[in-house]
C-alpha positions as a Markdown table, in Angstrom:
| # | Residue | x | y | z |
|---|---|---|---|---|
| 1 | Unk | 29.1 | -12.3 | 10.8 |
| 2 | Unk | 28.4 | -16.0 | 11.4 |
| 3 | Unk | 25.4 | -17.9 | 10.6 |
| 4 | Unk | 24.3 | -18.4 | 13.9 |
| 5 | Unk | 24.8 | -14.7 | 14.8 |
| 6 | Unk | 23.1 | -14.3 | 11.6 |
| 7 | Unk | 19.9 | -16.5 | 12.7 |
| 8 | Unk | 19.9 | -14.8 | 16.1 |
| 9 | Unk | 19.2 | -11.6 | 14.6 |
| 10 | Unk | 16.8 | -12.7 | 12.7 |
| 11 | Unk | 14.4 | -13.9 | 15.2 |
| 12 | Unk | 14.9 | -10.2 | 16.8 |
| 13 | Unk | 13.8 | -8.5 | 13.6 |
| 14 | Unk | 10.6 | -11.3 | 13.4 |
| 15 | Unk | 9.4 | -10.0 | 16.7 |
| 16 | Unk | 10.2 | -6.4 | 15.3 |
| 17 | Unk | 8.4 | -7.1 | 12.7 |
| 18 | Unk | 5.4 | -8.6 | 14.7 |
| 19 | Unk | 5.6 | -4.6 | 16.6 |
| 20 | Unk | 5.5 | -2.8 | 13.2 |
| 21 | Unk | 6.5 | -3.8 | 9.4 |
| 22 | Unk | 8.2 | -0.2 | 8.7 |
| 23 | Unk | 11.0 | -1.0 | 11.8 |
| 24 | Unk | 11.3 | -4.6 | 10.8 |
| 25 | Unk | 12.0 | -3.3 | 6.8 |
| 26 | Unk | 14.2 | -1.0 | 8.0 |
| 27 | Unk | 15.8 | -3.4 | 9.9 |
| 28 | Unk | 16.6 | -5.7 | 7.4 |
| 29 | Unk | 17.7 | -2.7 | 5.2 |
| 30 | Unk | 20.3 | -2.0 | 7.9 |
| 31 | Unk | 21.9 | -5.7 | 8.3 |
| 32 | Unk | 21.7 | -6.7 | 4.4 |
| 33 | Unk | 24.1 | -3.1 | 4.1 |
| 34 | Unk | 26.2 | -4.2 | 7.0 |
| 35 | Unk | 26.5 | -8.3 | 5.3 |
| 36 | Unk | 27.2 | -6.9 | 2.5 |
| 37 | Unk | 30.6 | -4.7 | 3.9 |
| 38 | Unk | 31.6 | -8.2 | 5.1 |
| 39 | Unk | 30.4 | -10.1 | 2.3 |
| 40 | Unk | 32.8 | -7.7 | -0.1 |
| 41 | Unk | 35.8 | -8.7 | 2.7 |
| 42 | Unk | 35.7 | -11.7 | 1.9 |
| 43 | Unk | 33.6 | -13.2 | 4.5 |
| 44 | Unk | 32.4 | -16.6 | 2.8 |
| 45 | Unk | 29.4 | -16.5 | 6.1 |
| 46 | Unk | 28.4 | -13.0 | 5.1 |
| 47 | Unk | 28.6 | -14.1 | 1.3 |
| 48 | Unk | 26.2 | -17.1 | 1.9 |
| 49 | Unk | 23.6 | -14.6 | 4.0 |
| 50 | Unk | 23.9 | -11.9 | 1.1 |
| 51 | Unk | 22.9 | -14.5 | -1.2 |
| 52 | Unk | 20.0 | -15.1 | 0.8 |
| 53 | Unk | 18.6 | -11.9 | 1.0 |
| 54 | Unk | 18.9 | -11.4 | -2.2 |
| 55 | Unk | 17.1 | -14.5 | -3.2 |
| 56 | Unk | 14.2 | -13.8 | -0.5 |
| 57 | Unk | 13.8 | -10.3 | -0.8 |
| 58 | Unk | 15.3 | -9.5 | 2.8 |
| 59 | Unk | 16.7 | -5.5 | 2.8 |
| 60 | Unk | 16.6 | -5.8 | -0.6 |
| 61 | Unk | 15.1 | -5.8 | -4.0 |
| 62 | Unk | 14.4 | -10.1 | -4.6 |
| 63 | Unk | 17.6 | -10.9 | -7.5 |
| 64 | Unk | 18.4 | -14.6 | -8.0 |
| 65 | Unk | 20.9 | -13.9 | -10.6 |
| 66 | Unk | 22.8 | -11.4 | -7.8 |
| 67 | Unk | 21.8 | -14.4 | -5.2 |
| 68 | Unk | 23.3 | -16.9 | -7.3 |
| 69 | Unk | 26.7 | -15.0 | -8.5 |
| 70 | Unk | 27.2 | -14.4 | -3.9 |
| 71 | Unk | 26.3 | -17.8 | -3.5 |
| 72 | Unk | 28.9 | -18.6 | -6.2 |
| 73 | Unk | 31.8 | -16.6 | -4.0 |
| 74 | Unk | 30.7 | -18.4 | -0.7 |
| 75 | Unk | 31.1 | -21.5 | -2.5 |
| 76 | Unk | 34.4 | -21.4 | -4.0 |
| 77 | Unk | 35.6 | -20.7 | -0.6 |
| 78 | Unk | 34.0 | -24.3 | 0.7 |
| 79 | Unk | 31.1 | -23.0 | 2.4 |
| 80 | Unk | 29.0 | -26.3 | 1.9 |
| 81 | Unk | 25.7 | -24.2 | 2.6 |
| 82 | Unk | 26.4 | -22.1 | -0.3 |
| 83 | Unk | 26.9 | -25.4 | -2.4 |
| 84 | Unk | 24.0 | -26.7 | -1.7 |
| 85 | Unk | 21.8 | -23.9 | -2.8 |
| 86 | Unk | 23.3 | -23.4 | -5.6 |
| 87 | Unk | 22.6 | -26.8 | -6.4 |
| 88 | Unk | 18.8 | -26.5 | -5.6 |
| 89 | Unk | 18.4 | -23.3 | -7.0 |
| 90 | Unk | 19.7 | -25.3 | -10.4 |
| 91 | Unk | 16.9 | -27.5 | -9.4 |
| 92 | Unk | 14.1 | -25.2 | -9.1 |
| 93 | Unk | 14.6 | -23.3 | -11.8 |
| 94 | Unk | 14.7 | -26.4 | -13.8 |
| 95 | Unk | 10.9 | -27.0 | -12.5 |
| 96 | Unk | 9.9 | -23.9 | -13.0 |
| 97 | Unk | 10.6 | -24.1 | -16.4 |
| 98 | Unk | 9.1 | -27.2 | -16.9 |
| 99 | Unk | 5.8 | -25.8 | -15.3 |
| 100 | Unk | 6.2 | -22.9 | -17.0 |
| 101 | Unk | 6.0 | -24.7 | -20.5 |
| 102 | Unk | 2.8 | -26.7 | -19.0 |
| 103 | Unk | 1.1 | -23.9 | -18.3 |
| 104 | Unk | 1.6 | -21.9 | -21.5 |
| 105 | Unk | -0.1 | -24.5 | -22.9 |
| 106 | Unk | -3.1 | -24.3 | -21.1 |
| 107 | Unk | -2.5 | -27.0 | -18.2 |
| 108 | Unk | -4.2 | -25.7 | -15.5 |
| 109 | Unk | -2.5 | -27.2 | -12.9 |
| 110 | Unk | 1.0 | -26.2 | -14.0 |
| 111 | Unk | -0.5 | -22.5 | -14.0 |
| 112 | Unk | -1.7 | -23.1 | -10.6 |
| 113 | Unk | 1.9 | -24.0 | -9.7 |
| 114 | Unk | 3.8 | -21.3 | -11.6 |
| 115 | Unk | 1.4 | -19.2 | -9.7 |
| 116 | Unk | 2.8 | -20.6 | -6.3 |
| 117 | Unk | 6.6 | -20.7 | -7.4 |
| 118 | Unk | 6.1 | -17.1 | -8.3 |
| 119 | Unk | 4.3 | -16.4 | -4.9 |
| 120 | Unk | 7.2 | -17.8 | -3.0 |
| 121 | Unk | 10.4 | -17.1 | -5.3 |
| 122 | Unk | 10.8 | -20.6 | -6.5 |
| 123 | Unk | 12.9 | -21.1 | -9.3 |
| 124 | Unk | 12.0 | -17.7 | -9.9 |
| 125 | Unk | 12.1 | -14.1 | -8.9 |
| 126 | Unk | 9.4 | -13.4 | -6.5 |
| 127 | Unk | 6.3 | -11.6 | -8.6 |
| 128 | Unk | 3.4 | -11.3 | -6.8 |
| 129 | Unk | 1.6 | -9.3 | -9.9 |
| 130 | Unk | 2.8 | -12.0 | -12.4 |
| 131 | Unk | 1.4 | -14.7 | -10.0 |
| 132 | Unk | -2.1 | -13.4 | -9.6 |
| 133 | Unk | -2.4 | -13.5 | -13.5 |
| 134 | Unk | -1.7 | -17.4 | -13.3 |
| 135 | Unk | -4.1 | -17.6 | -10.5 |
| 136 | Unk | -6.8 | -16.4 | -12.4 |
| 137 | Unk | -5.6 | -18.5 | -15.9 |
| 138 | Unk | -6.4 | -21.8 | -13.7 |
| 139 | Unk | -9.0 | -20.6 | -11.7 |
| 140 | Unk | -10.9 | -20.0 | -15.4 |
| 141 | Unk | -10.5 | -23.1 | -15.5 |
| 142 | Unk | -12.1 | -24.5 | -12.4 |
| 143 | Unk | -9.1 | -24.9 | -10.3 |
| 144 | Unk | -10.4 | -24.7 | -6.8 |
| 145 | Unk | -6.9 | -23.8 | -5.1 |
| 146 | Unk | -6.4 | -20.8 | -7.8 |
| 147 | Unk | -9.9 | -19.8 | -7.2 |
| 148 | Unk | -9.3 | -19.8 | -3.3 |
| 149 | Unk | -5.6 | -18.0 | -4.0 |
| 150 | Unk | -7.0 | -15.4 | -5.6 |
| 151 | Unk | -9.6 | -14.5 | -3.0 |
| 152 | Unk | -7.1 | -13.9 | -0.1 |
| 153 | Unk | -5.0 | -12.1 | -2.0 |
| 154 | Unk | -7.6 | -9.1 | -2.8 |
| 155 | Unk | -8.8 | -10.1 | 0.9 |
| 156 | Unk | -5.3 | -9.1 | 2.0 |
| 157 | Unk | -4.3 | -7.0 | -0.4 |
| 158 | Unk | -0.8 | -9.2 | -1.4 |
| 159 | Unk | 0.3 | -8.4 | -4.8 |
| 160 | Unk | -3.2 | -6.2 | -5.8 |
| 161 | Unk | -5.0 | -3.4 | -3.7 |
| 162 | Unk | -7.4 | -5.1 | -1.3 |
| 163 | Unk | -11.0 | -5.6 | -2.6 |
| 164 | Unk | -13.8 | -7.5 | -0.3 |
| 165 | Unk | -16.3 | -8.2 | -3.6 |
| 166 | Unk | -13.4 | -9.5 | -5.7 |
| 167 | Unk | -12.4 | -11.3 | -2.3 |
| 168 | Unk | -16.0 | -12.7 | -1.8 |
| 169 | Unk | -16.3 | -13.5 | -6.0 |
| 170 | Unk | -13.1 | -15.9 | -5.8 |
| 171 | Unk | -13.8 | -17.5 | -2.2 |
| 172 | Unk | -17.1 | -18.3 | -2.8 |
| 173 | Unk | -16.4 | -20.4 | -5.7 |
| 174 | Unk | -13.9 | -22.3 | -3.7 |
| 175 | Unk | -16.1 | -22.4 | -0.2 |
| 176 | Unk | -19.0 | -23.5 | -2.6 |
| 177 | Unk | -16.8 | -26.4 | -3.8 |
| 178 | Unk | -16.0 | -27.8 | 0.1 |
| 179 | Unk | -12.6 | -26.2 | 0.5 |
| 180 | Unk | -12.2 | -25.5 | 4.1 |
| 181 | Unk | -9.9 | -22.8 | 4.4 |
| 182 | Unk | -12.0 | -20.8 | 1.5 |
| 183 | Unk | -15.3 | -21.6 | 3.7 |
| 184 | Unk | -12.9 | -19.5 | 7.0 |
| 185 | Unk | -12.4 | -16.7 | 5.2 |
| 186 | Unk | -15.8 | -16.6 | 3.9 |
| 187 | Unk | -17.0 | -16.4 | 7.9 |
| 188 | Unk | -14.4 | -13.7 | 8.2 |
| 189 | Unk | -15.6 | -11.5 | 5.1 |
| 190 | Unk | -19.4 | -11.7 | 6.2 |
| 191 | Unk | -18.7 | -11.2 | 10.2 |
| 192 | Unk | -16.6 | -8.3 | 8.9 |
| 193 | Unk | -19.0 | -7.0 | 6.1 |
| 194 | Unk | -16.0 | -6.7 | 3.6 |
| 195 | Unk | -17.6 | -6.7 | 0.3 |
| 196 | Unk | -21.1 | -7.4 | 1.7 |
| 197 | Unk | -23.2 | -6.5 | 4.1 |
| 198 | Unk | -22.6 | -8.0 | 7.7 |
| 199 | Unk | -24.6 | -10.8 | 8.2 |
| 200 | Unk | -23.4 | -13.3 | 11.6 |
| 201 | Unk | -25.4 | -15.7 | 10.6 |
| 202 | Unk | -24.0 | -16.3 | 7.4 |
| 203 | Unk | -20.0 | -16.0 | 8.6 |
| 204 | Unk | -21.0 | -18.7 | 11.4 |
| 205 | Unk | -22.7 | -20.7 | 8.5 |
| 206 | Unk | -19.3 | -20.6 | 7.1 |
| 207 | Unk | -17.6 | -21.2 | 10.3 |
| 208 | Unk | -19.4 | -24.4 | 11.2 |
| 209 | Unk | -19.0 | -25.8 | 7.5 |
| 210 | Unk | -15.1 | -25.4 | 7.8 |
| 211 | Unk | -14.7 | -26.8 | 11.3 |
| 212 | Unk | -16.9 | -29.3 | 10.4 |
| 213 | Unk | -14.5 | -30.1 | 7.4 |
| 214 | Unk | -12.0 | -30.3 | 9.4 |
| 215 | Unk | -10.3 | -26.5 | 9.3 |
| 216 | Unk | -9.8 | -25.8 | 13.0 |
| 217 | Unk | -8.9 | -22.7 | 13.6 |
| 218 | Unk | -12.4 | -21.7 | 12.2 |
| 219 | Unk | -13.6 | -23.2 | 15.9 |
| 220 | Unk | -12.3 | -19.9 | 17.9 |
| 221 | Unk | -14.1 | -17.5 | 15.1 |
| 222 | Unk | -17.3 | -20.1 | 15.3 |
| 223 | Unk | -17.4 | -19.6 | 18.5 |
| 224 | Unk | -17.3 | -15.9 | 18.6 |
| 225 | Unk | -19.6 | -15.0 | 15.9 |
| 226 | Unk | -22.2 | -17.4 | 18.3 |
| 227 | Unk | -21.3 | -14.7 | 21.3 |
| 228 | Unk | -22.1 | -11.8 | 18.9 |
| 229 | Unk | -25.3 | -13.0 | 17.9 |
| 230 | Unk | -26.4 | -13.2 | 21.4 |
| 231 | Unk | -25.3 | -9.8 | 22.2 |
| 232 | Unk | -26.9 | -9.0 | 19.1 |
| 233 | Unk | -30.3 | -10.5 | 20.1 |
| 234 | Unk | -29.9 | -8.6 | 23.5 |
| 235 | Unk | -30.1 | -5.3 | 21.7 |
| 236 | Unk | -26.4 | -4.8 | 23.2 |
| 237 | Unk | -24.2 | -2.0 | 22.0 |
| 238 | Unk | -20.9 | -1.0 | 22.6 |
| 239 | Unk | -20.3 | 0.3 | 25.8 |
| 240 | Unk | -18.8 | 3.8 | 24.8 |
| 241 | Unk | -22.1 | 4.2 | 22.7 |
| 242 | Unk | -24.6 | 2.6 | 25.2 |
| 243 | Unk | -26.5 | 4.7 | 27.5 |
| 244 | Unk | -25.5 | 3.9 | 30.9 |
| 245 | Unk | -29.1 | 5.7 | 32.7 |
| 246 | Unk | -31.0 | 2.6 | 30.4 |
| 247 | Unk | -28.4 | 0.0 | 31.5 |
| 248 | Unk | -29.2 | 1.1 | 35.1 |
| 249 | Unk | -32.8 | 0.8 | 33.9 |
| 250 | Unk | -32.3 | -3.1 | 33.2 |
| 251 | Unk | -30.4 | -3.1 | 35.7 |
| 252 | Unk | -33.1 | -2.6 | 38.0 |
| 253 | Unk | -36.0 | -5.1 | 35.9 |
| 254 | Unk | -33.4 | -7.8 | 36.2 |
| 255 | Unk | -32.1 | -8.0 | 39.1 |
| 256 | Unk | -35.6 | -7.2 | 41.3 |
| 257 | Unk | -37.1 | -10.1 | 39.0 |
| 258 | Unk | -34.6 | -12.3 | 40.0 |
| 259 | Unk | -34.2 | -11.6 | 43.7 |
| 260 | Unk | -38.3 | -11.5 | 44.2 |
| 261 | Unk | -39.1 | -15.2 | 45.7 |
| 262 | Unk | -42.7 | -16.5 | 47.0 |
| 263 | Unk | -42.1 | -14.7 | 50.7 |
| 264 | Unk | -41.3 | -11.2 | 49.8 |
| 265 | Unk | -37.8 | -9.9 | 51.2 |
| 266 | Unk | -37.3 | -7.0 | 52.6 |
| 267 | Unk | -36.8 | -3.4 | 50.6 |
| 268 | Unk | -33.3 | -2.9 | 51.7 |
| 269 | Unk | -31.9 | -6.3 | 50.6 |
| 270 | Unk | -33.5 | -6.3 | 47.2 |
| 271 | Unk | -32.3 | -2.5 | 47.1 |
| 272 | Unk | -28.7 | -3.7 | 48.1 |
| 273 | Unk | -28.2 | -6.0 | 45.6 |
| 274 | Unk | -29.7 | -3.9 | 42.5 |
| 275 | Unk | -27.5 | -1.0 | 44.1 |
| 276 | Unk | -24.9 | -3.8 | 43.7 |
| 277 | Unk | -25.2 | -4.6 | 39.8 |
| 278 | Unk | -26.1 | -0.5 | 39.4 |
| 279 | Unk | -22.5 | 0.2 | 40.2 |
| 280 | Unk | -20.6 | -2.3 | 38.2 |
| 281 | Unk | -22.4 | -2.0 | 35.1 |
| 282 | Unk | -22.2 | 2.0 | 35.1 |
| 283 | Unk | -18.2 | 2.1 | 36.6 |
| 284 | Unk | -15.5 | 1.7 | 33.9 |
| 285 | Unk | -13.3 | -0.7 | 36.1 |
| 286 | Unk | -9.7 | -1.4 | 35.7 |
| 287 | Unk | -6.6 | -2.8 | 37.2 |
| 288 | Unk | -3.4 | -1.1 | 37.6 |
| 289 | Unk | -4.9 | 1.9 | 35.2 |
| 290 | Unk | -5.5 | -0.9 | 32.5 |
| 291 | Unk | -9.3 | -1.9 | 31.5 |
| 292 | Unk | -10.2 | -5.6 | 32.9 |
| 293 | Unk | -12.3 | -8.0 | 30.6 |
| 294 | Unk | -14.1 | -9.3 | 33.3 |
| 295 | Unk | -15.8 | -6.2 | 34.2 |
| 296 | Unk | -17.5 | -4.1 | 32.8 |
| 297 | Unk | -14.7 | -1.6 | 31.2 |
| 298 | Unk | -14.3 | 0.0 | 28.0 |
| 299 | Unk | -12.8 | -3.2 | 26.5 |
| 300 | Unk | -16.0 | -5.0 | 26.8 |
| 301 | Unk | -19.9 | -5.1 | 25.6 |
| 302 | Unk | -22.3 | -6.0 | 29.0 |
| 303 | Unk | -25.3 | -6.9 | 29.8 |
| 304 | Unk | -27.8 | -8.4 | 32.2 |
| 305 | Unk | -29.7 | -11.3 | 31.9 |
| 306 | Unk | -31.4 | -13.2 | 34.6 |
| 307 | Unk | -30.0 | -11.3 | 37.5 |
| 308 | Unk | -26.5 | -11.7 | 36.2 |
| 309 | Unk | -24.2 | -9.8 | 34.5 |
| 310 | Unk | -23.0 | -11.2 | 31.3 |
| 311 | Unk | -19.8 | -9.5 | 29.8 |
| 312 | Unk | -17.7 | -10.2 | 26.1 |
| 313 | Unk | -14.7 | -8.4 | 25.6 |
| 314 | Unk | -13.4 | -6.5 | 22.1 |
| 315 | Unk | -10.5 | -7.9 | 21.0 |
| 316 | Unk | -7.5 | -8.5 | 22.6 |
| 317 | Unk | -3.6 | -9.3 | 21.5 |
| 318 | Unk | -0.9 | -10.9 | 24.0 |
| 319 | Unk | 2.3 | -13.4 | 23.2 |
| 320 | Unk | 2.5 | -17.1 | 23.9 |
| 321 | Unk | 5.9 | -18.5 | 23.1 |
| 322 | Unk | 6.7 | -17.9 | 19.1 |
| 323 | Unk | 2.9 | -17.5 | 18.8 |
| 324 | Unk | 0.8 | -14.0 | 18.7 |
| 325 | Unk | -2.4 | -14.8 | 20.4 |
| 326 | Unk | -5.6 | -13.1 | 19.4 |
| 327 | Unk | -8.4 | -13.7 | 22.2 |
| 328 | Unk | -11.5 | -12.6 | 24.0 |
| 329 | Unk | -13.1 | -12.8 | 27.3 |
| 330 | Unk | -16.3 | -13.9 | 28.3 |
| 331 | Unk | -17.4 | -13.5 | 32.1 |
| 332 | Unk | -20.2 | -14.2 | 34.0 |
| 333 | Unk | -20.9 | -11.9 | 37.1 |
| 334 | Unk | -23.4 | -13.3 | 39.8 |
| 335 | Unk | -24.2 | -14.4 | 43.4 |
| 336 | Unk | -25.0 | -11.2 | 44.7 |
| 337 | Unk | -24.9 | -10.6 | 48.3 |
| 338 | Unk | -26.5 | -7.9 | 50.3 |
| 339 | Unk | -23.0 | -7.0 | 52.0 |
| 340 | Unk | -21.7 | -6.3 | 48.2 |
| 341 | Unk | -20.5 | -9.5 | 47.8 |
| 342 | Unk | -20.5 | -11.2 | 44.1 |
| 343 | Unk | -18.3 | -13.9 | 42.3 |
| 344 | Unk | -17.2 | -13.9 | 38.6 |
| 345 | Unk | -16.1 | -16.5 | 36.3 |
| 346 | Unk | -14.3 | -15.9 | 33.1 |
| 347 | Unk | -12.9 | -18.2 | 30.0 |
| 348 | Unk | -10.7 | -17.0 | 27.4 |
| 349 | Unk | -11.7 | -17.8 | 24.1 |
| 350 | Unk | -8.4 | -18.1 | 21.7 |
| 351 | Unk | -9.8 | -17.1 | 18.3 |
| 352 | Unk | -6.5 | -17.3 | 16.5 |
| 353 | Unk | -2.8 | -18.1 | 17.1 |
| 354 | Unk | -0.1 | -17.2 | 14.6 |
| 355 | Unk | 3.4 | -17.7 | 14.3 |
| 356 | Unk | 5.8 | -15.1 | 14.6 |
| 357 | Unk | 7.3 | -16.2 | 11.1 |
| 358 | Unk | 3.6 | -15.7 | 9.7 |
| 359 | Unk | 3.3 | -12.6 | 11.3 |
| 360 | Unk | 6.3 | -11.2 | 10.2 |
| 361 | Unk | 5.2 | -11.2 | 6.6 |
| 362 | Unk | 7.6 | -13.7 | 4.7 |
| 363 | Unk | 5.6 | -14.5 | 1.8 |
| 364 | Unk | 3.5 | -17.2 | 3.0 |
| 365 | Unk | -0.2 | -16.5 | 4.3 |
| 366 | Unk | -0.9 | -17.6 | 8.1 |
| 367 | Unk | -4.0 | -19.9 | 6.7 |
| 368 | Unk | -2.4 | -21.4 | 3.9 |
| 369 | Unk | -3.9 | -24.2 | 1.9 |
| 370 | Unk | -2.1 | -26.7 | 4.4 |
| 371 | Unk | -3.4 | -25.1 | 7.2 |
| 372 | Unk | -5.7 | -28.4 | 8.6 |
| 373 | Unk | -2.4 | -30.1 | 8.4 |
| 374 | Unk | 0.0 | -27.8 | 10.4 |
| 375 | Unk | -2.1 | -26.8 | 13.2 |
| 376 | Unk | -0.9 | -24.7 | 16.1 |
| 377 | Unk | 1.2 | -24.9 | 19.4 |
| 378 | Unk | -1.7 | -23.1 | 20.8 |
| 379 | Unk | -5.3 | -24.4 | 20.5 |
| 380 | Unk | -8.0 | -22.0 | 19.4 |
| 381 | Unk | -11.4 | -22.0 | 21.5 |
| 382 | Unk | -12.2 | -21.6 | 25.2 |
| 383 | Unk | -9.5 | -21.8 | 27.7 |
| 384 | Unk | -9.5 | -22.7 | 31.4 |
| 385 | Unk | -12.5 | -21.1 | 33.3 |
| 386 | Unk | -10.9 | -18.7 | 36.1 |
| 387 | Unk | -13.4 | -17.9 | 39.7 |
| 388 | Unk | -13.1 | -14.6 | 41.2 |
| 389 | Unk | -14.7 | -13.9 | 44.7 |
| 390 | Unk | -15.0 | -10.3 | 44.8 |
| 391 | Unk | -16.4 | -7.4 | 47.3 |
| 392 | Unk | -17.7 | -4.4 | 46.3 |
| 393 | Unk | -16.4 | -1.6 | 49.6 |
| 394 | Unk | -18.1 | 1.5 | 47.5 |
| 395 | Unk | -18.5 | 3.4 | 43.8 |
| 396 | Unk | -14.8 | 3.1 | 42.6 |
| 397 | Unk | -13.4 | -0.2 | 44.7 |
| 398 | Unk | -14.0 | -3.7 | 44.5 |
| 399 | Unk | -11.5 | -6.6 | 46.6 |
| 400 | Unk | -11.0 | -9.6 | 44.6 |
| 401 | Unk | -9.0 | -13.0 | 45.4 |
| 402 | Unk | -8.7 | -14.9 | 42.3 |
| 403 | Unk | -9.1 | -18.8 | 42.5 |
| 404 | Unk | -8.9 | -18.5 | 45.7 |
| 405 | Unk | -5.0 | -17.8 | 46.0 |
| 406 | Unk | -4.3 | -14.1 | 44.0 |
| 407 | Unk | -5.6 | -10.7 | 45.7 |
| 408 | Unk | -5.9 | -8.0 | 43.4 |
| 409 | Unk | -8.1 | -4.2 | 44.1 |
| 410 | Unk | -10.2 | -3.0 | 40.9 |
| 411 | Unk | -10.9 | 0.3 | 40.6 |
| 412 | Unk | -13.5 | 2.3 | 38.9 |
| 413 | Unk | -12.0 | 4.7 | 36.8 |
| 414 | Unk | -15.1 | 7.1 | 35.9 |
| 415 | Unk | -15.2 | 7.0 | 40.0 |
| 416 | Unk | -11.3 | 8.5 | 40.1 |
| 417 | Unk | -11.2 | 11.0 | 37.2 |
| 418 | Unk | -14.8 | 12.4 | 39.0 |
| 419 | Unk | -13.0 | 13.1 | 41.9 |
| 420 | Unk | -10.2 | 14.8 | 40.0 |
């Protein structure tokens, strides 16, 4: 197998991986056995990519001594790729030892870096376990980054089962001390209530200190925490739990407040337009059998607010390039006509973007300590706003053209499985 061949499949496993870790390992278990028929042919390509497994744990139990000794045989048949990482594996294991030394004798920054070389394989077999310990020797002794390496890994559960308290001990000490990417996951654990009750207004606390420090991709969750406290203060729930006769209810109150000027309309205009907002807010609308964001849908927590409709979707996942996107929607519902006309507008609100190589799991955490230097292709926060000019025709149908150009029929799905 050649190297290229050999990179091409490994950006198919990543995006297996991305779909589920148990067919990505598998996977990997299937092309290190098939290297490895090559690599005992005589194949100084499939020698070099054996070595590599073995040296990163790919298909295989992480060896550097069985990664060095296929390195070794790739490089006595001139394979220059082999050479050379012999030659830095020489190297790194050279520093490792050095640290290693250090931090036996109570340097804490050489046991914050064994900790890392562990973490990673460097110089080393990889020992997540082993590194943890070293964590916690220089975190004892005020080490910020060991303090903030510690919390994600019982927040994640790498190399120790996961624990939230644990997670918020070792992060708090870090976010307490200014370090941005502890202050994120600090958001994350109290908008979650890992560890600790939920509390919004403490994870967009958080937030807004590590955006304001710089950490960017806490802008998207900033932003979204913000959303959930006004849902929050609405008395919104989720829409499978809500009660839709109540919804109708404010329904009703809203709209009739808003559509009441000084020179009274008539009944049957103020009637159409509240029968209007009645039948959005209790359909379950979709699009090609697939729940829409910017309707109400089971997707998506709504409510009304000064004769509007005000929707915030759950959640959602799509890809963008090498990137897996996490996102929600927030739309606006409004203009209501008495012929069932109504317009929307919608943003997307990019929360997070992570690389496929992140995703895939290969040792190194997607919000890493370098994190407010690497940024991302993609930018987290809101997106583009879309208009939708839309026509309600009855209980399960609504005709809209989307910035002006795209036609598209949404239909109520409660409506359709009634009639079945």
């Amino acid at each position: 197998m050649g190297t290229n061949m050999f990179k091409n499949l490994l950006c198919v496993i990543m995006l297996l991986f991305s779909a589920g870790s148990a067919a990505g390992n598998d996977i990997w278990v299937a092309l290190f056995n098939e290297t490895l028929q090559k690599a005992r042919q005589g194949d100084s390509d499939a020698q070099y990519n054996v070595g590599a497994m073995y040296q990163n744990g790919r298909g295989v139990t992480p060896d550097r001594d069985k990664a060095a000794e296929w390195y070794g045989k790739a490089a006595k048949q001139g394979n220059t790729s082999a050479v050379s990482r012999l030659g830095l594996m020489e190297a790194n294991q050279g520093s490792f030892s050095s640290e290693l030394q250090q931090a036996e004798q109570g340097n804490a920054e050489s046991q914050y870096n064994v900790g890392n070389m562990l973490t990673k394989g460097i110089g080393t077999n990889m020992d997540l376990g082993q590194a943890l310990v070293w964590y916690e020797k220089a975190a004892g002794q005020g080490h910020i980054k060991a303090a903030y390496k510690l919390g994600l890994a019982h927040y994640e559960g790498s190399g120790v089962g996961k624990n939230g308290k644990q997670a918020l001990k070792w992060l708090s000490i870090a976010a307490d001390d200014g370090y941005t990417p502890a202050q994120y996951y600090l958001g994350k654990i109290h908008a979650e209530g890992n560890g600790v009750r939920r509390n919004y207004s403490k994870a967009l606390d958080w937030f807004t200190r590590a955006v304001d420090g710089g950490f960017d991709q806490a802008r998207g969750e900033m932003i979204d925490v913000t959303e959930r406290i006004k849902m929050q203060a609405a008395g919104s729930k989720p829409a499978q739990q809500e009660d839709k006769t109540a919804k109708a209810q404010d329904v009703n109150k809203s709209a009739t407040a808003e559509a009441k000027p000084a020179n009274k309309p008539a009944a049957a205009s103020v009637a159409t337009t509240v029968e209007t907002m009645e039948s959005l807010m209790l359909g379950t609308w979709s699009r090609d059998e697939q729940p829409v964001a910017w309707l109400p849908s089971t997707i998506n927590n709504c409510r009304t607010e000064q004769g509007r409709i005000v929707c915030f979707s759950d959640d959602q996942v799509r890809k963008s390039g090498s990137n897996t996107i996490k996102f929600k929607t927030k739309a606006i519902i409004s203009h209501f006509s008495d012929a069932g006309a109504f317009n929307i507008t919608y943003r997307n609100l990019v929360i997070s973007a992570v690389a496929d190589e992140a995703a895939a799991g290969n040792g190194v955490s997607a919000f890493d300590e370098a994190a407010t230097d690497k940024g991302y292709a993609v930018k987290t926060g809101w997106g583009t706003e879309h208009t939708l000019e839309c026509l309600l025709n009855d209980r399960h149908a609504v005709n809209c053209t989307k910035n002006k150009t795209h036609a598209m029929v949404i239909t109520n799905q409660q409506q359709v499985a009634n009639r079945k």
